[in-house]
Structure formats: structure tokens, C-alpha cells
N, CA, C and O atoms as CSV, one atom per row, in Angstrom:
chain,resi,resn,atom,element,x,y,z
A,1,UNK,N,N,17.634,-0.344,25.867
A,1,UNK,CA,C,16.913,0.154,24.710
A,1,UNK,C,C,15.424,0.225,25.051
A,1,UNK,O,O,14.810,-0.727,25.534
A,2,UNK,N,N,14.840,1.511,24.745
A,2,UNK,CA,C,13.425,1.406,25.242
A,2,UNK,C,C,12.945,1.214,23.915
A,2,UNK,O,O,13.702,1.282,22.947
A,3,UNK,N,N,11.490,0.933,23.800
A,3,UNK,CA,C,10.638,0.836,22.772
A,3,UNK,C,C,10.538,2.575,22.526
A,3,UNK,O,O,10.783,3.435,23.373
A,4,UNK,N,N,10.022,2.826,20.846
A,4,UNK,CA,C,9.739,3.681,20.535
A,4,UNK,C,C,8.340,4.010,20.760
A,4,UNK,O,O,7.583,3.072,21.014
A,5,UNK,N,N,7.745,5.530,20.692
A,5,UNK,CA,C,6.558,5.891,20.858
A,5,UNK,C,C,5.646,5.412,19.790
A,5,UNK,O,O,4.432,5.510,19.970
A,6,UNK,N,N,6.229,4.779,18.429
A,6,UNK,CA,C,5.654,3.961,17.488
A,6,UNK,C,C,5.341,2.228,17.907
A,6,UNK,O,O,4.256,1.695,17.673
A,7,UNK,N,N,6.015,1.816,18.282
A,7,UNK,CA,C,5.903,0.458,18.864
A,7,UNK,C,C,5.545,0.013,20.098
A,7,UNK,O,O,5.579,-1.191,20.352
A,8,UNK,N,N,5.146,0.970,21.043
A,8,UNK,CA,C,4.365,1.392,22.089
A,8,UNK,C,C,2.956,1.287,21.542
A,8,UNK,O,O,2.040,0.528,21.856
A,9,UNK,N,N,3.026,2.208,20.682
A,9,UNK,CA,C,1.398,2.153,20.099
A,9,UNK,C,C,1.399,1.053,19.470
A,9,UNK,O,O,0.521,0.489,20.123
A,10,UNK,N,N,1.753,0.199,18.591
A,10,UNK,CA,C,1.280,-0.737,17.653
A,10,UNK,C,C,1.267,-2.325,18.662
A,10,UNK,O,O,0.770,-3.377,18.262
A,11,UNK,N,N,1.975,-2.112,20.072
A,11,UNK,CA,C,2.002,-3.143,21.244
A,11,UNK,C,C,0.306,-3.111,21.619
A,11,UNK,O,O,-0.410,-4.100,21.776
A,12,UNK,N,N,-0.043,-1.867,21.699
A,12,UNK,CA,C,-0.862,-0.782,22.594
A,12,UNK,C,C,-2.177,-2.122,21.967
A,12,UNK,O,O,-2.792,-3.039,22.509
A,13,UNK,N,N,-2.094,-1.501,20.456
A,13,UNK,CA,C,-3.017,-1.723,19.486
A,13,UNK,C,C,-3.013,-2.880,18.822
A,13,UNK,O,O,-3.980,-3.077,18.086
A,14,UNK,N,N,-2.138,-3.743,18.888
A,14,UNK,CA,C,-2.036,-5.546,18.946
A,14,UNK,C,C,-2.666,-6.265,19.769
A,14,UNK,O,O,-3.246,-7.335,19.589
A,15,UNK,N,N,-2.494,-5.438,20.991
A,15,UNK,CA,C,-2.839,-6.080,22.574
A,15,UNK,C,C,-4.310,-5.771,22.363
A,15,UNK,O,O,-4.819,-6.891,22.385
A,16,UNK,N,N,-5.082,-5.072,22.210
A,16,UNK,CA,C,-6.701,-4.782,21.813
A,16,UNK,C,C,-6.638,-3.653,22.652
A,16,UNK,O,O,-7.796,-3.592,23.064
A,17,UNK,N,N,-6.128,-2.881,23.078
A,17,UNK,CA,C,-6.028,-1.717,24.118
A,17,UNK,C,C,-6.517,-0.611,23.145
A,17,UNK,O,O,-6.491,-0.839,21.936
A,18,UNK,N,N,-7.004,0.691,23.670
A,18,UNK,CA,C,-7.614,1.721,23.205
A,18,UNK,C,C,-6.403,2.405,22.772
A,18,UNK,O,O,-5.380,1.744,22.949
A,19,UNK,N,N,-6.234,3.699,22.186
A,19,UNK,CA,C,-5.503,5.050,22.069
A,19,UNK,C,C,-4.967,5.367,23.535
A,19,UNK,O,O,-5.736,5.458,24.493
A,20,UNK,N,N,-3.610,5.525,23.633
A,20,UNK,CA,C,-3.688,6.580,25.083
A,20,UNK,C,C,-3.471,7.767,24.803
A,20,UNK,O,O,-3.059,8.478,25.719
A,21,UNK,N,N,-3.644,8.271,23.667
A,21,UNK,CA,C,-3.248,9.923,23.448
A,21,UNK,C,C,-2.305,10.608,24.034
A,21,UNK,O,O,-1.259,10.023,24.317
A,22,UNK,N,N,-2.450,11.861,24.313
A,22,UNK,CA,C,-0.889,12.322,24.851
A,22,UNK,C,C,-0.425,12.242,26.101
A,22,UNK,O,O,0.582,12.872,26.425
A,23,UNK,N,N,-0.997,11.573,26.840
A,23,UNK,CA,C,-1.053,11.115,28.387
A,23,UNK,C,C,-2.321,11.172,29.654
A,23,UNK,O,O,-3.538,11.354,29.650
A,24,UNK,N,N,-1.628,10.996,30.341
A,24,UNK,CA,C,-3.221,10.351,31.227
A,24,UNK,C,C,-3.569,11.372,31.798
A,24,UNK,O,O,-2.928,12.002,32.639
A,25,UNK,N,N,-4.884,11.655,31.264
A,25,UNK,CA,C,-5.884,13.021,31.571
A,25,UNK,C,C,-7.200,12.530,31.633
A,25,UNK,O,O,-7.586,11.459,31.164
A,26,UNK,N,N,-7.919,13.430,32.279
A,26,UNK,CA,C,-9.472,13.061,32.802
A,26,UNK,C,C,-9.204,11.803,33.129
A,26,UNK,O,O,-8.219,11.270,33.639
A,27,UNK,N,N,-10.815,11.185,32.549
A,27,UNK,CA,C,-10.998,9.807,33.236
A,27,UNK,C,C,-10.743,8.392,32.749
A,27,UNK,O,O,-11.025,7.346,33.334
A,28,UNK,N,N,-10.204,8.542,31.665
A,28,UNK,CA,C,-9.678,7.603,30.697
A,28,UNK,C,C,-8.127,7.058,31.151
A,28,UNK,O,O,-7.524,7.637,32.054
A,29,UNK,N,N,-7.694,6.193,30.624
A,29,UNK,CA,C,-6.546,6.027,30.747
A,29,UNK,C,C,-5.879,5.032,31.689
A,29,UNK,O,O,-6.642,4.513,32.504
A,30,UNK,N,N,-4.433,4.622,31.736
A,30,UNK,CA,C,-4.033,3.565,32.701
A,30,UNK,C,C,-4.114,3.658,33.842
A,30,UNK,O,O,-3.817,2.652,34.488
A,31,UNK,N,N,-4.585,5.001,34.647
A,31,UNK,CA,C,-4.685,5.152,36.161
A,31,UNK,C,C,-6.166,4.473,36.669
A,31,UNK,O,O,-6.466,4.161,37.821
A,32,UNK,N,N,-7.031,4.342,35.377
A,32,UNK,CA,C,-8.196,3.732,36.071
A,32,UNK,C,C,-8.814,2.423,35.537
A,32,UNK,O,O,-9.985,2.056,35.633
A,33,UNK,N,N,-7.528,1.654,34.818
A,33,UNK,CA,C,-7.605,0.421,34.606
A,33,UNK,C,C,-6.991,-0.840,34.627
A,33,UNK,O,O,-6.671,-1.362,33.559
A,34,UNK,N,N,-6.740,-1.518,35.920
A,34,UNK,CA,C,-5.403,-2.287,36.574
A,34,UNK,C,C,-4.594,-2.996,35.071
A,34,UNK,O,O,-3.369,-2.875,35.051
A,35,UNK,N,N,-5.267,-3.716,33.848
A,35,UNK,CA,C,-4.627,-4.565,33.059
A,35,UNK,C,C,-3.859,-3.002,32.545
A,35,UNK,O,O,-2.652,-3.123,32.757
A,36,UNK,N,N,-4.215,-1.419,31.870
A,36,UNK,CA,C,-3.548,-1.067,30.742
A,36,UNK,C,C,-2.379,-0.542,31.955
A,36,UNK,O,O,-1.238,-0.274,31.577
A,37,UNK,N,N,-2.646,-0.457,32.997
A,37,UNK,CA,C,-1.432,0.098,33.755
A,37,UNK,C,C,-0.312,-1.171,34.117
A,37,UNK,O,O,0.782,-0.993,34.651
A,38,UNK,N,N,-0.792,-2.285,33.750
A,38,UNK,CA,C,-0.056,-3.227,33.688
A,38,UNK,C,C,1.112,-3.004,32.886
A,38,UNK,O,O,2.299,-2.739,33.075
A,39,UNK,N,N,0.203,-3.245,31.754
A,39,UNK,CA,C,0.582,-2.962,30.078
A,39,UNK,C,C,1.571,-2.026,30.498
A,39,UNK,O,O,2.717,-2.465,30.592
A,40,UNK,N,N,1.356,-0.760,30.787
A,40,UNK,CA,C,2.318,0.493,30.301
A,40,UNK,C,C,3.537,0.272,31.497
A,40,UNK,O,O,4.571,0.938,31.452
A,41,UNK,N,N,3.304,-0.657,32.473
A,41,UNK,CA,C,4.692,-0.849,33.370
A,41,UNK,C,C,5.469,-1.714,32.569
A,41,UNK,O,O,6.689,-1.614,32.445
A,42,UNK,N,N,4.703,-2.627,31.984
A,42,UNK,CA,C,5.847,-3.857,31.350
A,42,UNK,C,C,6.774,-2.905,30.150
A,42,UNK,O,O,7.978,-2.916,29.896
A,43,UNK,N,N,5.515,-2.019,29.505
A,43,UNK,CA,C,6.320,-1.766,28.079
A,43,UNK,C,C,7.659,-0.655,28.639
A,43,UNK,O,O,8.655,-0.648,27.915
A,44,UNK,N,N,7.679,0.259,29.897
A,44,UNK,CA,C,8.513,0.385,30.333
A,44,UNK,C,C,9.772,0.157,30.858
A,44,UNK,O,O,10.845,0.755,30.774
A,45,UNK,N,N,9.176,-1.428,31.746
A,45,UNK,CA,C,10.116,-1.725,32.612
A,45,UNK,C,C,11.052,-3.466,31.711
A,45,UNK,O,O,11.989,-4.008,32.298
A,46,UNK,N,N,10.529,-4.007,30.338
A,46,UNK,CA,C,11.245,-4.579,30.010
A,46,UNK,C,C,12.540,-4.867,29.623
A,46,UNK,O,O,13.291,-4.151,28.960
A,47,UNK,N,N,12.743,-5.919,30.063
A,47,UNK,CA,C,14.929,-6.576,30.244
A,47,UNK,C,C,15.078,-6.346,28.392
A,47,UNK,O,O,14.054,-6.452,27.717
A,48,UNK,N,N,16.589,-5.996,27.635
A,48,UNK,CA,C,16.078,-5.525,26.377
A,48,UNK,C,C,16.347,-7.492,25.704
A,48,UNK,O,O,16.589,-7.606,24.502
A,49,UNK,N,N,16.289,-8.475,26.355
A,49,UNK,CA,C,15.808,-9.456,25.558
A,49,UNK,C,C,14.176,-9.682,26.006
A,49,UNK,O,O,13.414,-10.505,25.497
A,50,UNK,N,N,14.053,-9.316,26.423
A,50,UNK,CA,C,12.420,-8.978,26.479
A,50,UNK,C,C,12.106,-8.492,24.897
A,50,UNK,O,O,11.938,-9.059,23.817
A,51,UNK,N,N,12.127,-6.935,25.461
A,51,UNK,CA,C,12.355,-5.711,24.298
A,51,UNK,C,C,12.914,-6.953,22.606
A,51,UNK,O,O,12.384,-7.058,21.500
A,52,UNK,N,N,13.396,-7.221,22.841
A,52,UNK,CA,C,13.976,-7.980,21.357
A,52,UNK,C,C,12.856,-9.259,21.170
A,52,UNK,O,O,12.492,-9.408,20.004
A,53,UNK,N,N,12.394,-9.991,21.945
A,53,UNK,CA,C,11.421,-10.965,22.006
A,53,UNK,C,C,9.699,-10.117,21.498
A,53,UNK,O,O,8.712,-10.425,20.832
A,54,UNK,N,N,9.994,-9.398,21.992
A,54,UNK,CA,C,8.633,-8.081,21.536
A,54,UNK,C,C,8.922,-7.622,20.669
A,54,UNK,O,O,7.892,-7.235,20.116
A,55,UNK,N,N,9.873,-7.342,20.032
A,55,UNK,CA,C,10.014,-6.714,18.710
A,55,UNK,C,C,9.874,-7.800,17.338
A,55,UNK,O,O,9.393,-7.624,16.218
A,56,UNK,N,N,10.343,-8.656,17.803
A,56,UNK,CA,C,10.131,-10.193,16.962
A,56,UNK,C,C,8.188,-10.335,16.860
A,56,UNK,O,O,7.509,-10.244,15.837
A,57,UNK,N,N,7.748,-10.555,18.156
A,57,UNK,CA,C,5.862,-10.405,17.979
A,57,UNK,C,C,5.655,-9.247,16.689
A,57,UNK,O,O,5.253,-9.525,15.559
A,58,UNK,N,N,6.100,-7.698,17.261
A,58,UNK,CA,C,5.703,-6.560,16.583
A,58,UNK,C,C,6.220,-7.270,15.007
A,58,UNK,O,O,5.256,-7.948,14.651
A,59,UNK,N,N,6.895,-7.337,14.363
A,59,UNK,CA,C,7.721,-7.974,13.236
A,59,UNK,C,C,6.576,-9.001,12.493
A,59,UNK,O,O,6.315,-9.061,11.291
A,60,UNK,N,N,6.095,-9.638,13.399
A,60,UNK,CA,C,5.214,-11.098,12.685
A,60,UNK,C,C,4.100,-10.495,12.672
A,60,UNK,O,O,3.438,-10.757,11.668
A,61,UNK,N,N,3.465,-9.548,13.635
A,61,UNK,CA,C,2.040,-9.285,13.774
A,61,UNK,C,C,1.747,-8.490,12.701
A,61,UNK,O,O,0.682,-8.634,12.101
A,62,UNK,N,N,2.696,-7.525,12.327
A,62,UNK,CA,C,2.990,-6.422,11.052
A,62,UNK,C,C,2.420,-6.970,9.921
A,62,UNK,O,O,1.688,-6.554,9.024
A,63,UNK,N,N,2.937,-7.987,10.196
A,63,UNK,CA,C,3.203,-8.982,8.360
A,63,UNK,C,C,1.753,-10.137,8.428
A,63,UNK,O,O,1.179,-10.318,7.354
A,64,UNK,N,N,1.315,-10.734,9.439
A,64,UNK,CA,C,0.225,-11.101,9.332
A,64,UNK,C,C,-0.874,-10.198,9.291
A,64,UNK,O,O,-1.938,-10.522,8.763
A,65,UNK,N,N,-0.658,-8.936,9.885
A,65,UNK,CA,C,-2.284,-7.818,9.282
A,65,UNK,C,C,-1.971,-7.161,7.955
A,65,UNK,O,O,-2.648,-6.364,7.306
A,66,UNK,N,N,-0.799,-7.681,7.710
A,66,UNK,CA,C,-0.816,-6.847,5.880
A,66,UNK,C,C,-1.499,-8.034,5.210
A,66,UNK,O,O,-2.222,-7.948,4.217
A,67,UNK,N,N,-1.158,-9.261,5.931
A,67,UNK,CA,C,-1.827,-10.229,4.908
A,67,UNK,C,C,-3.493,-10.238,5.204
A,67,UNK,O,O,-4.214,-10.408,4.221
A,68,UNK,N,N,-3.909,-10.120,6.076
A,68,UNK,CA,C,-5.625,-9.808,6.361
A,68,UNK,C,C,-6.164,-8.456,5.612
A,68,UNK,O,O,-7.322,-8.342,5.210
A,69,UNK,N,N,-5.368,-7.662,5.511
A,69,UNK,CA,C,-5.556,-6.580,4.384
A,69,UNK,C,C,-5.637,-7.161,3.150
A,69,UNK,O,O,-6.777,-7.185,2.685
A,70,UNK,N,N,-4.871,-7.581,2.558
A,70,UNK,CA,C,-4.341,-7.923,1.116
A,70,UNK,C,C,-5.208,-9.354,0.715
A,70,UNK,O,O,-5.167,-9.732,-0.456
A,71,UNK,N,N,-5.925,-10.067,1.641
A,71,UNK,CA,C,-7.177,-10.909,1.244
A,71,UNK,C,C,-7.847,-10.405,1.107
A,71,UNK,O,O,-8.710,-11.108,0.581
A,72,UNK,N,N,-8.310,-9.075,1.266
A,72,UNK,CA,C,-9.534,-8.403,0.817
A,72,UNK,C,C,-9.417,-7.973,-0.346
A,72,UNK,O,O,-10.408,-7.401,-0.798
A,73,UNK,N,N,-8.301,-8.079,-1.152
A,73,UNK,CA,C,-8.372,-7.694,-2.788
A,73,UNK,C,C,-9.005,-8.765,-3.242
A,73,UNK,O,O,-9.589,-8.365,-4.248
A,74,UNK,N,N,-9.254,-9.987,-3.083
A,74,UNK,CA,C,-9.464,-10.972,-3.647
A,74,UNK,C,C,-11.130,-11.032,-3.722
A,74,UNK,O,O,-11.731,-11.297,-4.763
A,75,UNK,N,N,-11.887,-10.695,-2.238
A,75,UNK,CA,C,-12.796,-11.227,-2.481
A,75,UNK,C,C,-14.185,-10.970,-3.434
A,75,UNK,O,O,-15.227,-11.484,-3.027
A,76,UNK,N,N,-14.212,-10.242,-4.602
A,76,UNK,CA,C,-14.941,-10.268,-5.688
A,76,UNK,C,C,-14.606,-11.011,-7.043
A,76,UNK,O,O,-15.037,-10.822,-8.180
A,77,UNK,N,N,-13.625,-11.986,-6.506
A,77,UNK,CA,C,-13.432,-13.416,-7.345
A,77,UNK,C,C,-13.727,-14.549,-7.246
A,77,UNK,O,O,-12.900,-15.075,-6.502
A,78,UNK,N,N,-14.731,-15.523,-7.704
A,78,UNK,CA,C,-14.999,-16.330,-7.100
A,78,UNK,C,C,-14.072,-17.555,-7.706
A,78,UNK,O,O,-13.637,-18.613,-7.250
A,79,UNK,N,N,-13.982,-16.745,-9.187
A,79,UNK,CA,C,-13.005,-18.280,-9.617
A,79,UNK,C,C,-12.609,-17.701,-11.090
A,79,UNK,O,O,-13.239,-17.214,-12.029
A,80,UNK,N,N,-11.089,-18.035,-10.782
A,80,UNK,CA,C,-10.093,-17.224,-12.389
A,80,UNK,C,C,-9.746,-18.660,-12.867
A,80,UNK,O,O,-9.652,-19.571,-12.044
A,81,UNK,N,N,-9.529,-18.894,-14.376
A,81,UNK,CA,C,-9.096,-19.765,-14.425
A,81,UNK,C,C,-9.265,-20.968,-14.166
A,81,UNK,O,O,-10.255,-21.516,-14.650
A,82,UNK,N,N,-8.159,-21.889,-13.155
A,82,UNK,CA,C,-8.176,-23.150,-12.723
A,82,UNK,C,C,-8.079,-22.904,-11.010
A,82,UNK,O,O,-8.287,-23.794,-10.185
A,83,UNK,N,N,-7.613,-21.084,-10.596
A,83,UNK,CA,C,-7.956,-20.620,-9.611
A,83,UNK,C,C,-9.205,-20.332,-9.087
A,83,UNK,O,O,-10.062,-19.627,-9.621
A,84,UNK,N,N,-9.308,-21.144,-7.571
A,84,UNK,CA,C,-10.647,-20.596,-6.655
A,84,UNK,C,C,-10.506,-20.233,-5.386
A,84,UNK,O,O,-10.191,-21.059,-4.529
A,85,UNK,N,N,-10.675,-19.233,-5.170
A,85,UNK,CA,C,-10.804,-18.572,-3.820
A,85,UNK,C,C,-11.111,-19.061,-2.953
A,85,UNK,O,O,-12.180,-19.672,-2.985
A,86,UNK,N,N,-10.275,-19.032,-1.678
A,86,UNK,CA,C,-10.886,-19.765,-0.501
A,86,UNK,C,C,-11.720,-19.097,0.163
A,86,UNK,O,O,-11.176,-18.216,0.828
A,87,UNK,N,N,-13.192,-19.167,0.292
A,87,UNK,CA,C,-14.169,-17.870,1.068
A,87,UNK,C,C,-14.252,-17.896,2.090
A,87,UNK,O,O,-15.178,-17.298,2.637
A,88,UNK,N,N,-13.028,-18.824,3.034
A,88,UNK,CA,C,-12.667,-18.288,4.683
A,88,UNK,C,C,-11.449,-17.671,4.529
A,88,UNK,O,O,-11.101,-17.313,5.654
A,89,UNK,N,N,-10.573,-17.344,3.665
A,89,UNK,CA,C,-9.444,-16.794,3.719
A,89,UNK,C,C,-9.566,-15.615,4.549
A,89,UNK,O,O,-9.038,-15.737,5.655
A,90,UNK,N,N,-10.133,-14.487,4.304
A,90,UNK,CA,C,-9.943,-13.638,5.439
A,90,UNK,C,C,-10.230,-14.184,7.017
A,90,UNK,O,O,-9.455,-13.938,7.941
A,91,UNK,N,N,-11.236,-14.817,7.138
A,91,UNK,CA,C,-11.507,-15.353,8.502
A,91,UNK,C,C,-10.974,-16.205,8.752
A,91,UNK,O,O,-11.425,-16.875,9.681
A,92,UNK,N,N,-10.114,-16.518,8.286
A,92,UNK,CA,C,-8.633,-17.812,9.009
A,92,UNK,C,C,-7.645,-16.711,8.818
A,92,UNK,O,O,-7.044,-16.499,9.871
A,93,UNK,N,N,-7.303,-16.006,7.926
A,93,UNK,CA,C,-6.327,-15.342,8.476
A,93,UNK,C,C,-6.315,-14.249,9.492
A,93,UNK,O,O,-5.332,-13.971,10.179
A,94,UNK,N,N,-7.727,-13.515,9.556
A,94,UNK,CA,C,-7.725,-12.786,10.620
A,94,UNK,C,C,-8.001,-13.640,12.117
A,94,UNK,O,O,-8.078,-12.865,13.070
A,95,UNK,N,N,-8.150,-14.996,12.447
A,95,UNK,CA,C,-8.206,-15.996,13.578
A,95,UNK,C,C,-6.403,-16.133,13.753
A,95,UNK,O,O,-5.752,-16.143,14.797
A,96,UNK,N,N,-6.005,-16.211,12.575
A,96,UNK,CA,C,-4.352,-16.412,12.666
A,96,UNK,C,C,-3.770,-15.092,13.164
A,96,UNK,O,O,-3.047,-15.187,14.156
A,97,UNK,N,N,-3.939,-14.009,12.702
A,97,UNK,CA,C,-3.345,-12.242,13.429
A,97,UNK,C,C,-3.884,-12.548,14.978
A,97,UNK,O,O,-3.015,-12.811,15.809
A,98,UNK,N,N,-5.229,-12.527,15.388
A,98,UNK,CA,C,-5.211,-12.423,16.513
A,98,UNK,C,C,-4.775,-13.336,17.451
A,98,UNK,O,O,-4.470,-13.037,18.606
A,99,UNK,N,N,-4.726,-14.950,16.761
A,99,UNK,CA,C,-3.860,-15.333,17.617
A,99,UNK,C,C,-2.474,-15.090,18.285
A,99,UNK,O,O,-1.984,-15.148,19.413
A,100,UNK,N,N,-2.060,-14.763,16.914
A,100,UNK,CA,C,-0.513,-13.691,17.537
A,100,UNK,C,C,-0.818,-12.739,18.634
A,100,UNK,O,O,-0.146,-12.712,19.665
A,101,UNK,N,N,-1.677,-12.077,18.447
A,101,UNK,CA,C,-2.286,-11.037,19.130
A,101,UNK,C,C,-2.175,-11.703,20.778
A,101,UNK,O,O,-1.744,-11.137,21.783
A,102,UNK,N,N,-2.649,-12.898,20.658
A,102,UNK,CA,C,-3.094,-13.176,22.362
A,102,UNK,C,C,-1.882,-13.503,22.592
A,102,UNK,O,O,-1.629,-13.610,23.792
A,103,UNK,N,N,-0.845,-13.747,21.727
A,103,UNK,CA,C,0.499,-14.450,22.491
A,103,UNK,C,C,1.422,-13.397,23.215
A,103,UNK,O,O,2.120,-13.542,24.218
A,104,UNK,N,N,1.210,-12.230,22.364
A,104,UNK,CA,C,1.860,-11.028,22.547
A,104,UNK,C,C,1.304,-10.840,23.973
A,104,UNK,O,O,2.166,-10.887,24.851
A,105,UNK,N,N,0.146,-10.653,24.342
A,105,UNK,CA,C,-0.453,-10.316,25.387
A,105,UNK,C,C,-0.174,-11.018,26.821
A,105,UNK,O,O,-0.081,-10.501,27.935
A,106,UNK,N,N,-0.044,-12.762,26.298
A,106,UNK,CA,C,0.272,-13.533,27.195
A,106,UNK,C,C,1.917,-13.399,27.212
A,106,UNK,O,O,2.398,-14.221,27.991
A,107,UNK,N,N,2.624,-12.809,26.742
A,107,UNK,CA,C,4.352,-12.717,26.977
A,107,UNK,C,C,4.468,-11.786,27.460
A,107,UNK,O,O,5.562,-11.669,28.013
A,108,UNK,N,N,3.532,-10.598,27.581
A,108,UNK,CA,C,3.494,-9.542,28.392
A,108,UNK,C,C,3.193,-9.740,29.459
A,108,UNK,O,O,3.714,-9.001,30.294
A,109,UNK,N,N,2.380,-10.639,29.876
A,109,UNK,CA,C,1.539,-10.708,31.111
A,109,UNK,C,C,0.518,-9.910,31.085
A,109,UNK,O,O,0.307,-9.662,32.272
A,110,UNK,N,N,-0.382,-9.256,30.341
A,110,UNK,CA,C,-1.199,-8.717,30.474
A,110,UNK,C,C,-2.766,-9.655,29.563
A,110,UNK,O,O,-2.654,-10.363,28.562
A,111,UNK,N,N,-3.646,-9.445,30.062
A,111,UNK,CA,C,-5.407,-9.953,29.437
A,111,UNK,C,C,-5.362,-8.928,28.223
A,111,UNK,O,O,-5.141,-7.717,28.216
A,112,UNK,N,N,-5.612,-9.717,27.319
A,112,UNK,CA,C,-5.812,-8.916,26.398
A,112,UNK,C,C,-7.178,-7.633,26.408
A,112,UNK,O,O,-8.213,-7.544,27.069
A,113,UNK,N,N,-6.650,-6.899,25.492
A,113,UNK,CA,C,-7.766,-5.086,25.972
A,113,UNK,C,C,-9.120,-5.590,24.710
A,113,UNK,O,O,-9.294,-6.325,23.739
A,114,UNK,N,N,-9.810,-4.614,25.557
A,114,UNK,CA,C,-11.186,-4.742,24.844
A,114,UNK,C,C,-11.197,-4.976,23.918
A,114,UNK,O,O,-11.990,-5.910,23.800
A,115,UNK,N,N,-10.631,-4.628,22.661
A,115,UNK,CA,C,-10.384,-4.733,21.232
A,115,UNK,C,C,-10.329,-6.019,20.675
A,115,UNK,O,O,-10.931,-6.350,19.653
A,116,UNK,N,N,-9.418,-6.928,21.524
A,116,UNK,CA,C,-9.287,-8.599,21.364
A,116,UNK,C,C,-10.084,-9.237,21.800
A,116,UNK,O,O,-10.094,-10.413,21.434
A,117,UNK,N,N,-10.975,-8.843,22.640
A,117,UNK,CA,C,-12.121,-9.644,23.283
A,117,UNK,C,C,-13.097,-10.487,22.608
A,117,UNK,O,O,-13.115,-10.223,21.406
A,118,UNK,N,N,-13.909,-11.398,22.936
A,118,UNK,CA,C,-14.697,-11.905,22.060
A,118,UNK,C,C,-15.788,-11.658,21.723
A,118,UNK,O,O,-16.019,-11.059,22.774
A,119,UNK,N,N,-16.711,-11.570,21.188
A,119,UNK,CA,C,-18.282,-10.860,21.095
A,119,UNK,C,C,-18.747,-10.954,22.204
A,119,UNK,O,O,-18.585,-11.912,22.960
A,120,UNK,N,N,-19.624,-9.583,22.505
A,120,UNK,CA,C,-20.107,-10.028,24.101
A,120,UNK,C,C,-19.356,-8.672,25.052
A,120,UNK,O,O,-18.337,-7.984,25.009
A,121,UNK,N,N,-20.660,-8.831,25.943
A,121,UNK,CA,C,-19.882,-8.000,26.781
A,121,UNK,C,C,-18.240,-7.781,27.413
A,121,UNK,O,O,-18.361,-8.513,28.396
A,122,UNK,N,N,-17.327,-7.450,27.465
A,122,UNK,CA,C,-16.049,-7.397,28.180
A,122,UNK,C,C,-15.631,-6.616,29.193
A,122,UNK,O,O,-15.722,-5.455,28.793
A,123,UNK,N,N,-15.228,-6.642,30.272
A,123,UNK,CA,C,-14.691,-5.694,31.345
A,123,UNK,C,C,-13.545,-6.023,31.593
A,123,UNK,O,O,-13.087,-7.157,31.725
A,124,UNK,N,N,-13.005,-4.958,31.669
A,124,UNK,CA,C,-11.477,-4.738,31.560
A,124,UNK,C,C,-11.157,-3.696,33.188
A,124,UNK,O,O,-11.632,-2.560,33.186
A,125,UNK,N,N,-10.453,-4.118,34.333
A,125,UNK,CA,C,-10.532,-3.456,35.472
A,125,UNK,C,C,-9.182,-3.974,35.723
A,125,UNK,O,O,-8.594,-3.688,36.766
């Protein structure tokens, strides 16, 4: 079972990796960057309990960035009721998505892509 061209991308884009658009043209792309050509051998060449172990990440990572979305309804409340807002909720839950994020990356074998990086310069080769 291969991955779909949907879960390719959302691996792509978990992992902090750029767009690869419709394939590798000009100067962009996995031919001129050892980690995303990593990336695009594994998402190829995975055993399908691999593939099922990655689809389980894709599954949790889904559901933890709906929840980093859906804290942002909250924050022009400071306090309802006997309810009070926690004012790190988004920033613990978005520390919690990307941690998924790095696990995905580390079960791949690949460094996570620019996107996951930490403030600060990053090189990705």
C-alpha cells in the first residue's frame, strides 16, 4: 500500500518541509537537498507496517492541529462565569503538535525541514 498524494503532503508538511509542487524542476526540490530526498525515499520505499505506523502519526497530528486551531476561538475571553482561560493554551498546545511533529520525523529518519526548526537561522543540506 503506498501513501496517497494527500498524505505525502500532510507527512511533507508535519515534517516542516516546503511544497514540492508537481515535481522536481529548476532549482528547488529533493535533488538539491540530502534530508527532503531522504524524506521522499522513505515515503516511497516504506514496509506497509511502517506505512500503518505513519498513518497512526498522520491520524494524531490531524487531531492535535485542529485542536491548536480551535484554541484560538477562545482567546478574547478572559473569564466566563466560574470559567478562566488558560493564556498558554495555544502555546502548550502548539509545543504539544510539534512535538508529534519531531517524532514523525524521527520514525522517518529524517531532521526535521525548515518549517520545524527553531528560531534562528536553519540549514537544511
Amino acid at each position: 500500500m503506498a501513501f496517497s498524494d494527500s498524505q505525502k503532503t500532510d507527512i511533507r508538511r508535519f515534517c516542516g518541509y516546503p511544497a514540492y509542487g508537481a515535481g522536481a524542476a529548476g532549482f528547488q526540490g529533493w535533488r538539491f537537498f540530502q534530508a527532503y530526498g531522504l524524506l521522499e525515499y522513505r515515503l516511497t520505499n516504506l514496509s506497509a507496517a511502517e506505512e500503518a505506523v505513519a498513518s497512526t502519526y498522520l491520524a494524531t497530528l490531524a487531531t492535535l492541529e485542529t485542536a491548536v486551531t480551535e484554541a484560538g476561538n477562545a482567546l478574547n475571553t478572559a473569564q466566563a462565569a466560574v470559567w478562566t482561560r488558560n493564556p498558554d493554551e495555544v502555546r502548550e498546545r502548539t509545543a504539544l503538535f510539534d512535538g508529534w511533529r519531531r517524532r514523525l520525523c524521527a520514525f522517518l529518519g529524517v531532521p526535521p525541514g525548515p518549517g520545524l526548526q527553531n528560531a534562528g537561522l536553519a540549514l537544511v543540506v
